[in-house]
C-alpha positions as CSV (number, residue, x, y, z in Angstrom):
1,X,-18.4,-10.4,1.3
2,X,-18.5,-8.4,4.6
3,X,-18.4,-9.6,8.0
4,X,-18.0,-8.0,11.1
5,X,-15.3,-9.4,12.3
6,X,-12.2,-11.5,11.1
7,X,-8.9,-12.7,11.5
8,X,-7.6,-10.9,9.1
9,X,-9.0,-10.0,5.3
10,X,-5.7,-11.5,3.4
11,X,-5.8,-14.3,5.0
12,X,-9.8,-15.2,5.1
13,X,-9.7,-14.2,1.1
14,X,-6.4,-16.6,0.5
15,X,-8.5,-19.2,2.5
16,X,-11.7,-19.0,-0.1
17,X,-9.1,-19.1,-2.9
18,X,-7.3,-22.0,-2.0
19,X,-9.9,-23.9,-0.4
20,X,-13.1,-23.4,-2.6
21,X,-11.1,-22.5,-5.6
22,X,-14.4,-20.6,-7.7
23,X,-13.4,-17.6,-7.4
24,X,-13.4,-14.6,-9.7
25,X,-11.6,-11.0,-10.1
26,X,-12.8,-8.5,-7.5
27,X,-13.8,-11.2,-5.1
28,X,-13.9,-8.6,-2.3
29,X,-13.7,-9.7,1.5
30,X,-14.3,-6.5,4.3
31,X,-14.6,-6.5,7.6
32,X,-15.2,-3.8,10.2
33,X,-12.6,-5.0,12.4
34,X,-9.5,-7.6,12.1
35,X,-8.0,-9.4,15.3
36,X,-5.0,-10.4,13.7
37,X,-4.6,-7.8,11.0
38,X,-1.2,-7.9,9.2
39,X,1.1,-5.1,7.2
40,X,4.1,-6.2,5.5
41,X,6.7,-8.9,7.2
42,X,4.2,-10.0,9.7
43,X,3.9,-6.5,11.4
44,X,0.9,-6.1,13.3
45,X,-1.9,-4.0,11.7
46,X,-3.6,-2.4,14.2
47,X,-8.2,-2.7,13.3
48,X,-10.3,-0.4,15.4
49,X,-13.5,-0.1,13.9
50,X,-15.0,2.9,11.4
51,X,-11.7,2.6,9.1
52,X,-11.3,0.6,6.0
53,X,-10.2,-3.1,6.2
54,X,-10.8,-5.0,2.9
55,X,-8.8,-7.5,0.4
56,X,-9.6,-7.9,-3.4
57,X,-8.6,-10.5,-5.3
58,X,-6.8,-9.8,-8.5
59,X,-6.1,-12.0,-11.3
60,X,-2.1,-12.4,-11.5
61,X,-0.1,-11.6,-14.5
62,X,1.3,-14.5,-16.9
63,X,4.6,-13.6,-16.3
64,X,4.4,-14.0,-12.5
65,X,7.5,-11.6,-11.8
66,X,5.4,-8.8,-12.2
67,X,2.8,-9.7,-9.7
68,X,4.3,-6.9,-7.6
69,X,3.8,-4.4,-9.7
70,X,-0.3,-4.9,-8.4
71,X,0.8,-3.2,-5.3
72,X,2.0,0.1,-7.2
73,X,-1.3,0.1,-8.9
74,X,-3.2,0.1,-5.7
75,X,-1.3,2.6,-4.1
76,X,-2.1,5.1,-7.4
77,X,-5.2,4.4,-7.1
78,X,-5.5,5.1,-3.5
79,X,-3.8,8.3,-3.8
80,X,-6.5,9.2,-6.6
81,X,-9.9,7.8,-4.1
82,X,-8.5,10.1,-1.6
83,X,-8.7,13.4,-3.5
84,X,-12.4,12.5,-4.7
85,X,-13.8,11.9,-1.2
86,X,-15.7,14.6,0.3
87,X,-13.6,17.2,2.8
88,X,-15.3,19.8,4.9
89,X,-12.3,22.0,4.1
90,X,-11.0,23.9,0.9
91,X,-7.6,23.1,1.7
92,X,-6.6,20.0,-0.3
93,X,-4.0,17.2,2.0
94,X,-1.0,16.3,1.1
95,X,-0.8,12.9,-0.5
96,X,2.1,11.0,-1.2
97,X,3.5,7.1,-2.1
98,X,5.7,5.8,-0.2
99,X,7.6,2.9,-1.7
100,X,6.4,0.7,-1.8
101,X,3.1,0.0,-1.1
102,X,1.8,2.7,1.5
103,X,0.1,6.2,1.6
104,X,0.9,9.2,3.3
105,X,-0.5,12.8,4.0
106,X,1.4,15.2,5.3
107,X,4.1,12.4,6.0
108,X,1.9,10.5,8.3
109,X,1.2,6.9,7.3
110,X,-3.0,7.2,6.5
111,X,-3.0,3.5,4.3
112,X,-0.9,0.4,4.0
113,X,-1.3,-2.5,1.3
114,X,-0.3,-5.6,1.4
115,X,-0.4,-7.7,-2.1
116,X,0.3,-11.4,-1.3
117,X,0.2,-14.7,-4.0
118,X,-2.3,-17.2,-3.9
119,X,-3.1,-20.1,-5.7
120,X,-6.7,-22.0,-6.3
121,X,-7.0,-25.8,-7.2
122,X,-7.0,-25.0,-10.7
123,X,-3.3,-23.6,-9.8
124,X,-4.4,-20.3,-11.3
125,X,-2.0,-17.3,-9.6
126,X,-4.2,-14.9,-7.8
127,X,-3.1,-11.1,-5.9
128,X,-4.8,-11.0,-2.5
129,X,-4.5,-7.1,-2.4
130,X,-5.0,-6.2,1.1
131,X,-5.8,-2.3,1.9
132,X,-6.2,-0.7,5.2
133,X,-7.2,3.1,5.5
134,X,-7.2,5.0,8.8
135,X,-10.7,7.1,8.5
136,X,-10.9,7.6,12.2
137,X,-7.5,8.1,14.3
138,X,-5.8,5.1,15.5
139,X,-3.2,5.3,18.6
140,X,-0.1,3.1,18.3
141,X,2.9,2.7,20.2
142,X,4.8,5.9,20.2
143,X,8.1,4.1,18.3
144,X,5.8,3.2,15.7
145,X,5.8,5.0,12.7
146,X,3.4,7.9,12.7
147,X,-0.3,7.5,11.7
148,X,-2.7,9.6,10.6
149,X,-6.5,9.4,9.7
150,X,-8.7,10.7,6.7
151,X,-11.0,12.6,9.6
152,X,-8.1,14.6,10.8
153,X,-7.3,16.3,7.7
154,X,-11.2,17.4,6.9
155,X,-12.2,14.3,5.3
156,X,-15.8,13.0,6.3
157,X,-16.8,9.6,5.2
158,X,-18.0,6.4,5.3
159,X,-16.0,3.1,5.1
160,X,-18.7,1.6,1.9
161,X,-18.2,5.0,0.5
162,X,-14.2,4.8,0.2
163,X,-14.4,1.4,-0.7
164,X,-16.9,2.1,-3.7
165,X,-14.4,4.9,-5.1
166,X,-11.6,2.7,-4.3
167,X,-13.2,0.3,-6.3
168,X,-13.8,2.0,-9.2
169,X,-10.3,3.7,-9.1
170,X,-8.7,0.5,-8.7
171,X,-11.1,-0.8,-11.6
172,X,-9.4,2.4,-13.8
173,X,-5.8,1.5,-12.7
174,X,-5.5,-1.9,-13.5
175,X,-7.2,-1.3,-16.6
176,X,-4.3,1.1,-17.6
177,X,-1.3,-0.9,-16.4
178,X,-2.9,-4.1,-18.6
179,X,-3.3,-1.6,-21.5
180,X,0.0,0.3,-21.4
181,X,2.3,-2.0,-19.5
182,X,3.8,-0.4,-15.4
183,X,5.6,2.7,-17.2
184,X,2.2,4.3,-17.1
185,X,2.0,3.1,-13.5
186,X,5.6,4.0,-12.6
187,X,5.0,7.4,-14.0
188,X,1.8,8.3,-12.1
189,X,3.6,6.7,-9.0
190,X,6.8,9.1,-9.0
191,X,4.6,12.0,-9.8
192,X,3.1,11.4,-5.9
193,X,6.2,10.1,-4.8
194,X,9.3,11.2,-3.2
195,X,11.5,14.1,-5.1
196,X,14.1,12.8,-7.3
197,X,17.1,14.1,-5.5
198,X,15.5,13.6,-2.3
199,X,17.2,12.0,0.3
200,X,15.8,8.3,1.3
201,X,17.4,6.2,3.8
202,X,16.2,2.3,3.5
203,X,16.5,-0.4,6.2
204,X,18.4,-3.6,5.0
205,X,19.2,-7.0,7.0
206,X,22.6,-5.9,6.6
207,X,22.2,-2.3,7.9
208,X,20.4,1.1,6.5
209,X,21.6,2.5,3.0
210,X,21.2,6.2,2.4
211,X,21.0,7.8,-0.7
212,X,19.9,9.9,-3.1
213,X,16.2,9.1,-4.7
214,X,17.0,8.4,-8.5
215,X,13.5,7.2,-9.5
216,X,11.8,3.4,-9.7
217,X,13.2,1.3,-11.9
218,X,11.0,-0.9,-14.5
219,X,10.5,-3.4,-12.2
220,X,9.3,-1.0,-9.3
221,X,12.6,-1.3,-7.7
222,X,14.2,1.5,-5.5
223,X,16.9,3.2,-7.1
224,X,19.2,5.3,-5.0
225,X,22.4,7.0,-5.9
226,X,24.9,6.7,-2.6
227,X,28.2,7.0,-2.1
228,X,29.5,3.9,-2.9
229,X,27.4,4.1,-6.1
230,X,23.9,3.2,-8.1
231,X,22.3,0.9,-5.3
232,X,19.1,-1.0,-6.9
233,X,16.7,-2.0,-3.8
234,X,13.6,-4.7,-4.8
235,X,12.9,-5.3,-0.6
236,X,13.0,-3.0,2.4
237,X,12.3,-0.7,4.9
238,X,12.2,3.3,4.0
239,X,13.5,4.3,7.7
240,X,11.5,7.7,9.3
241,X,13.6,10.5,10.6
242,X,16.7,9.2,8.8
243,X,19.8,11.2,7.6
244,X,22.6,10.7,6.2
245,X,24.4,11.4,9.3
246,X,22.1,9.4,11.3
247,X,20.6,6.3,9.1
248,X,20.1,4.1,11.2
249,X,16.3,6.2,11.9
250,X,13.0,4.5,12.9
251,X,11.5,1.2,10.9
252,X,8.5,1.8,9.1
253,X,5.8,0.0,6.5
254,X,3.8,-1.6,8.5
């Protein structure tokens, strides 16, 4: 379904889920531009047309725990769309995962995905996987975490050309972590993610914890090695430009 303008592609997908209720996986809502786009926690997800703005419905696991791991297997299969899409340059970006749900290159935020539940009126559990990709460059407030755009690292595209080999990597991903469970997932994820012994530094309501990157553990949660110990994270912030000297650093995932 595209339109040209909306709301916001979560929330007009969520609304033909739970208010029509025949709906089917890859029910696919995009629009060119969103007034009210949102990242994760209500941030503001800023919609200027020529970039990707789109939310496909997948079906939710029985054991509704897992639902999050979705958001893992869109962010390996965005990683893979990228490095199939046409560049006018040899030299190949830098693509990495940020946990837990959003893409960098070069350590510039280029995509952020928002999986969010939904139920129809046969109270069958949906993922409303919500993906927006910064083709062209996109100005933001200068405290907000760094963007970046497809165009400015030699990529030349269309938005219904990423979105038809998002699709069919998507399509791939899903298939595998059905088949072979999210250690398939949670591998291909670290292998794009940050270094294990890297240092992260993660924004908590009760303050930042840094620590040392240890890997995801079978759940997708963070797992950090700090100084008071093995710290297990399942919600948060990874903080830009934070050390541990200085962790308090910038908010990010929008």
């Amino acid at each position: 379904m595209t339109f040209d303008s909306l709301d916001s592609t979560n929330a007009a997908l969520k609304r033909i889920v739970e208010l029509e209720g025949d709906v089917h996986e890859g029910l696919m809502v995009w629009a060119a531009t969103q007034t009210a786009g949102r990242g994760r926690q209500g941030r503001v997800w800023t919609s200027p047309r020529g970039n990707v703005y789109v939310s496909i419905l997948v079906a939710a696991p029985p054991e509704i725990a897992r639902a999050p791991e979705i958001g893992f297997v869109a962010a390996v299969a965005v990683q893979e769309a990228i490095f199939e899409l046409p560049r006018h340059n040899a030299a190949e970006p830098k693509v990495s995962c940020k946990w837990p749900n959003d893409i960098l290159i070069n350590g510039e935020k280029v995509c952020g995905i928002l999986p969010e539940l939904a139920t129809d009126d046969s109270k069958r559990s949906w993922v409303v996987l919500g993906i927006g990709i910064n083709l062209q460059a996109v100005e933001l407030n200068p405290s907000a975490y760094p963007p970046t755009a497809l165009s400015l690292h030699g990529v030349d595209t269309t938005p219904a050309h990423v979105l038809t080999v998002l699709t069919r990597s998507l399509h791939k991903w899903l298939h595998h972590w059905r088949e072979q469970g999210f250690a398939a997932i949670r591998k291909q994820w670290t292998g794009c993610g940050p270094a294990v012994g890297s240092t992260v530094a993660v924004g908590l309501p009760e303050g930042a914890v840094t620590g040392d990157f240890v890997g995801l553990d079978e759940d997708g949660a963070l797992l950090l090695d700090t100084r008071k110990g093995k710290r297990r994270i399942v919600a948060g912030d990874v903080l830009f430009g934070a050390t541990p000297d200085s962790p308090a650093g910038e908010t990010v995932g929008d």
